[in-house]
ZAVEX-529901 format. One line per 4 residues: number of its first residue (from 1); their letters; for each residue x, y, z negated of N, C-alpha, C. Coordinates in pm, 1 decimal, decimal comma. Example, Ala and Ser with C-alpha at 12.3 -4.5 7.8 and 13.67 -1.06 7.14 Angstrom:
BEGIN
1	AS	1319,0/-569,0/-780,0/1230,0/-450,0/-780,0/1320,0/-330,0/-780,0  1285,0/-225,0/-708,0/1367,0/-106,0/-714,0/1290,0/3,0/-787,0
REM end
This chain:
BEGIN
1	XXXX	263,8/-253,1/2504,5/270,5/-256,5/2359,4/343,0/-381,8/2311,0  318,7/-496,0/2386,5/360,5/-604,2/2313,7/520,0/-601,9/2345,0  545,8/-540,4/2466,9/743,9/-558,8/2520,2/797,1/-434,8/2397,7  740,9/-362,9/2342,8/826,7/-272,7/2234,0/812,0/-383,2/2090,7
5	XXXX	735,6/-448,4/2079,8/712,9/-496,9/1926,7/835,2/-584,2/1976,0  849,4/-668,9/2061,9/926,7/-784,4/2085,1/1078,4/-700,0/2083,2  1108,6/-595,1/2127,9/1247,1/-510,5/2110,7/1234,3/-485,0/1967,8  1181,0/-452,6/1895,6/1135,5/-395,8/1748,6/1223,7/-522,3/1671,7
9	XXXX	1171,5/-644,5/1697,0/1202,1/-778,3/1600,8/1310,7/-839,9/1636,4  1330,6/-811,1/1818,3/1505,5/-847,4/1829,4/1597,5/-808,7/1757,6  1599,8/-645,8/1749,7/1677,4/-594,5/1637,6/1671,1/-682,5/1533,4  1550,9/-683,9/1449,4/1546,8/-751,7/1323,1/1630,2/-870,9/1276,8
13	XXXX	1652,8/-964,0/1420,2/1717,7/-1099,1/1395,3/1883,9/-1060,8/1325,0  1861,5/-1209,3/1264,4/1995,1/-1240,5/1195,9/2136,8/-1279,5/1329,4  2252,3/-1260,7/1296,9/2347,4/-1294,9/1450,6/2358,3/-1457,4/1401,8  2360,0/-1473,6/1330,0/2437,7/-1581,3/1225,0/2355,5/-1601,7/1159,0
17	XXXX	2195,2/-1669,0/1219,4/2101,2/-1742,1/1144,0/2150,0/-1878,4/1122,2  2140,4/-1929,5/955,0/2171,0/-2047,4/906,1/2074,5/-2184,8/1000,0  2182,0/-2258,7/979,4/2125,0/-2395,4/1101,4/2104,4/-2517,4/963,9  1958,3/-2536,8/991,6/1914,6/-2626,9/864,9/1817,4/-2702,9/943,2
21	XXXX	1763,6/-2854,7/836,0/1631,3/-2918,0/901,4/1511,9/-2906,7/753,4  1459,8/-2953,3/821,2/1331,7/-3000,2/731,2/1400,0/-3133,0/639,4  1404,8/-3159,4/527,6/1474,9/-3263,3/441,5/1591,4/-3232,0/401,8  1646,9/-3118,8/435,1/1799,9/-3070,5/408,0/1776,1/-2998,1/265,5
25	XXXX	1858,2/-3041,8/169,4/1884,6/-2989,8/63,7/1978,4/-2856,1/50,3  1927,2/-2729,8/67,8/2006,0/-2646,0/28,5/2011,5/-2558,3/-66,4  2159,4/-2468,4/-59,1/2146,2/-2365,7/-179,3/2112,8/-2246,2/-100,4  1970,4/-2141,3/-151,7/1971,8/-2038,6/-105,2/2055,8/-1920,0/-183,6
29	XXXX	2140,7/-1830,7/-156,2/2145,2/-1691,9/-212,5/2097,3/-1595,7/-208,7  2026,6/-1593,0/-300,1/1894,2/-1465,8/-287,7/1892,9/-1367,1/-353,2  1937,1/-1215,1/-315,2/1976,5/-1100,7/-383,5/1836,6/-1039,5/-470,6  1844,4/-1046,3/-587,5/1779,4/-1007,2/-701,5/1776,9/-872,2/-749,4
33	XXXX	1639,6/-777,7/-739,4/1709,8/-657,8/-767,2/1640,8/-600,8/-922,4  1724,1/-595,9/-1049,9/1658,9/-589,0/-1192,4/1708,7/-411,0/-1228,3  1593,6/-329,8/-1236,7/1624,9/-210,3/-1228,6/1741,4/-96,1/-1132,1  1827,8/-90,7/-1172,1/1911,2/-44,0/-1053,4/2034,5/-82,6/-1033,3
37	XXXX	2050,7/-210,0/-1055,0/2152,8/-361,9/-1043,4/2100,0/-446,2/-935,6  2161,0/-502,4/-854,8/2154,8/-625,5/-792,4/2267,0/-749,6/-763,3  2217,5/-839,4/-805,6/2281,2/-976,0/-809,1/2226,2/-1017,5/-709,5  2332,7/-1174,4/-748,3/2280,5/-1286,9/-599,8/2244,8/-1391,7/-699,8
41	XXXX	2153,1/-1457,7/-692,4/2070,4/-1546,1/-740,1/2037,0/-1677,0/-661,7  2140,3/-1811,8/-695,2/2089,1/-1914,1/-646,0/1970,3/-2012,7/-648,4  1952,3/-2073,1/-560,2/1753,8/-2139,9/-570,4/1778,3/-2261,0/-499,1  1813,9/-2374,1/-562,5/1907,7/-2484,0/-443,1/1786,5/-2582,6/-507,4
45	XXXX	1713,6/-2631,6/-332,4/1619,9/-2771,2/-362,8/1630,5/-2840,0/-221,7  1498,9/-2887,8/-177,1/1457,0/-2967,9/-68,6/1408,3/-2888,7/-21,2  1438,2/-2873,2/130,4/1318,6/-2737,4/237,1/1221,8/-2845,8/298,8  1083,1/-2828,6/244,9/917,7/-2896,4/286,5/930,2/-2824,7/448,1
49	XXXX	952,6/-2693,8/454,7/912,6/-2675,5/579,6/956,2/-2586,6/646,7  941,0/-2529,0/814,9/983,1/-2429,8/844,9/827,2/-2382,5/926,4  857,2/-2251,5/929,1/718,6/-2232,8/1005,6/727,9/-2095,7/1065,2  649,3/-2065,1/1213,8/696,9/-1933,0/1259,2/793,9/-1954,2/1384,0
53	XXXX	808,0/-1838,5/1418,9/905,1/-1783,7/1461,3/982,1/-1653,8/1527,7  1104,4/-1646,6/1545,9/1160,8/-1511,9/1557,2/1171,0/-1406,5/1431,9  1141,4/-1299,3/1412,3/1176,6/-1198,7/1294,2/1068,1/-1274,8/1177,3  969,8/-1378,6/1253,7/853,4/-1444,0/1110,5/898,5/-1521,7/1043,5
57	XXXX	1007,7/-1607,5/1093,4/1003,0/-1753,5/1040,5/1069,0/-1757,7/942,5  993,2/-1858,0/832,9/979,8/-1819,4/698,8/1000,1/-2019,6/692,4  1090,3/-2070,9/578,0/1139,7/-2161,8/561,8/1099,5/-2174,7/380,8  1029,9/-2310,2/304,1/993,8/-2330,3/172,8/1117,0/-2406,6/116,2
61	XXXX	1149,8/-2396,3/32,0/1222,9/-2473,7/-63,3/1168,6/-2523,2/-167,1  1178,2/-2623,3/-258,7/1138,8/-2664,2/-378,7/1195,0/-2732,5/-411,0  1276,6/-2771,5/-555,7/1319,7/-2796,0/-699,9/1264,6/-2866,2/-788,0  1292,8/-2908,6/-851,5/1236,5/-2916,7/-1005,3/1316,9/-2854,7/-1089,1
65	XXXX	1232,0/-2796,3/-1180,4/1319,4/-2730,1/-1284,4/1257,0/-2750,2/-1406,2  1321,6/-2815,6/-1532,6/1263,1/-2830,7/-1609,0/1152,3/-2930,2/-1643,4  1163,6/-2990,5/-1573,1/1031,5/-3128,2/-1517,2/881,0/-2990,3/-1442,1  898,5/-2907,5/-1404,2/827,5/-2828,9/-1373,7/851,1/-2841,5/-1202,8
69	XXXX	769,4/-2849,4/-1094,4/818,0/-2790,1/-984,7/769,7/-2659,8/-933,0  864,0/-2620,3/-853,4/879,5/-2455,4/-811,1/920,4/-2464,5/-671,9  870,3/-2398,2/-615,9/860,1/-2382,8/-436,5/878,0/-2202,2/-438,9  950,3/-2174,2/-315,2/990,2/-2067,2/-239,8/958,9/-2059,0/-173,4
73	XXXX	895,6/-1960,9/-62,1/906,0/-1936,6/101,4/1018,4/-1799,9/102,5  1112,7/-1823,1/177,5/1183,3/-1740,2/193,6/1193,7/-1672,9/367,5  1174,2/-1572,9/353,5/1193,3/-1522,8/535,2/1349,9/-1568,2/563,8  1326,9/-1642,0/696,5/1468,5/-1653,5/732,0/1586,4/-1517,4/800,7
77	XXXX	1523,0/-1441,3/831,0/1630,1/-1319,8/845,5/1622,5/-1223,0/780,8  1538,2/-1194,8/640,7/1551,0/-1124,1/578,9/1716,9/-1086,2/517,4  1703,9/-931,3/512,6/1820,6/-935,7/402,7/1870,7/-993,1/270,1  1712,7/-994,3/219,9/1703,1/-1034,8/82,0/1806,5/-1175,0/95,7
81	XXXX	1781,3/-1216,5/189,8/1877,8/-1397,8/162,9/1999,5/-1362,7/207,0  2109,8/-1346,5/135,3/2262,1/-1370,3/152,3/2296,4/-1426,8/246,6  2300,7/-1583,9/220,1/2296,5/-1689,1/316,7/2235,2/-1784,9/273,7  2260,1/-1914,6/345,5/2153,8/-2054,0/343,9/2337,7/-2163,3/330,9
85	XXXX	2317,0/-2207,9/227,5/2427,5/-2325,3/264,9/2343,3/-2460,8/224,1  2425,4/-2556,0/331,6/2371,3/-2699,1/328,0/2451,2/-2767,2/260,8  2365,2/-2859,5/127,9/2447,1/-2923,5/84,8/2461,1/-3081,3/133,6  2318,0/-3116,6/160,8/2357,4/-3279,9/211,7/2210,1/-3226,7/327,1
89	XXXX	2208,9/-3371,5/425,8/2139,3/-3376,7/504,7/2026,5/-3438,1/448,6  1919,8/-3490,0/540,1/1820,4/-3541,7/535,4/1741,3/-3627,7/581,5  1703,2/-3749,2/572,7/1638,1/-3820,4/670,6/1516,2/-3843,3/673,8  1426,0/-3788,5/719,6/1293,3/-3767,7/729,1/1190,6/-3754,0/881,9
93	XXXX	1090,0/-3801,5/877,5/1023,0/-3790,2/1029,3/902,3/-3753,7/1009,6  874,1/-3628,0/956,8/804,9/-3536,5/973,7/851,3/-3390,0/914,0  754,0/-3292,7/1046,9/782,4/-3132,7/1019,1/707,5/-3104,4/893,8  691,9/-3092,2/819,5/607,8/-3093,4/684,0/573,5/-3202,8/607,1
97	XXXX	665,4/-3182,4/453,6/679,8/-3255,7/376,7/580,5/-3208,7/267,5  460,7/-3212,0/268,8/417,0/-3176,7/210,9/352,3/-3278,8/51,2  392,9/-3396,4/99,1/388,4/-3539,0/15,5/478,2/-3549,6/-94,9  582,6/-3439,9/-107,1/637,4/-3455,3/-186,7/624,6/-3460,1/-283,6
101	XXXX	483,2/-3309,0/-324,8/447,0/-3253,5/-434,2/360,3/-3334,5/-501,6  313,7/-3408,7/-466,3/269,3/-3513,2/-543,5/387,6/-3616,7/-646,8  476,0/-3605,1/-590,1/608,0/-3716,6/-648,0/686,8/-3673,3/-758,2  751,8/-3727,3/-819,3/810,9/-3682,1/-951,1/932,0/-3758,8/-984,1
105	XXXX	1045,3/-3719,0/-1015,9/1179,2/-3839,7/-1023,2/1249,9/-3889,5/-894,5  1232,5/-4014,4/-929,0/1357,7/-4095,1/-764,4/1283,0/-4029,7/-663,9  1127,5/-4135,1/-682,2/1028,9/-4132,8/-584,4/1041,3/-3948,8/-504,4  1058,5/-3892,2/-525,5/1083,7/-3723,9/-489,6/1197,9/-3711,4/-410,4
109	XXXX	1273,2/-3818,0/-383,7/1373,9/-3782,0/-321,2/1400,9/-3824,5/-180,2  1474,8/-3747,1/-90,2/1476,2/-3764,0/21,6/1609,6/-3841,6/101,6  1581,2/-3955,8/179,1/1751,5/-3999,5/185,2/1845,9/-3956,5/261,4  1964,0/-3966,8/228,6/2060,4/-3867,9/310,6/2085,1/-3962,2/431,9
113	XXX	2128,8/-3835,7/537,5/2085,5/-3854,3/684,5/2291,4/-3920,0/694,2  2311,5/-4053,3/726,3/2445,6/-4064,6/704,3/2513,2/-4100,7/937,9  2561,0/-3971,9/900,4/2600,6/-4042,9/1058,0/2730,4/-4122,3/1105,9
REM end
């Protein structure tokens, strides 16, 4: 049972899964579907985390918008996501940023990873 589920989710994978870290600021494209229209809808923040893996792994983003913050979990090989582009890197030393959400302004920000 378990060697068919594992063929089941190979299929599922992306060929051309996006290569990101934890602290990487990106833009997601995320296809939106409003009655019987669909758009692509951007969602560009800081990714807190990745978690999972194979057809599970599911990656958070969060923003501020509006002095409001807003977090995503997005499946990473779903269709629903277009693609993943990176806009800057990140320098951070931990897998979960979860400290962020407490922060607000500068203090919220993560420094870029300069090589």
């Amino acid at each position: 049972m378990n060697e068919i589920i594992k063929n089941i989710e190979a299929a599922q994978l992306k060929e051309n899964a996006p290569e990101f870290r934890v602290g990487d600021t990106v833009k997601v494209y995320g296809k939106i579907k409003e009655g019987n229209r669909e758009r692509i809808q951007v969602f560009e923040g800081t990714v807190l985390k990745k978690q999972g893996g194979g057809a599970r792994e599911t990656f958070t983003v969060r923003k501020s918008s509006n002095g409001v913050g807003v977090e995503k979990t997005w499946p990473l090989h779903s269709p629903n996501v277009e693609k993943v582009e990176v806009v800057r890197k990140g320098k951070v030393r931990r897998a979960k940023l979860n400290y962020l959400r407490g922060r607000v302004g500068k203090r919220a920000k993560v420094k870029e990873l300069v090589k």
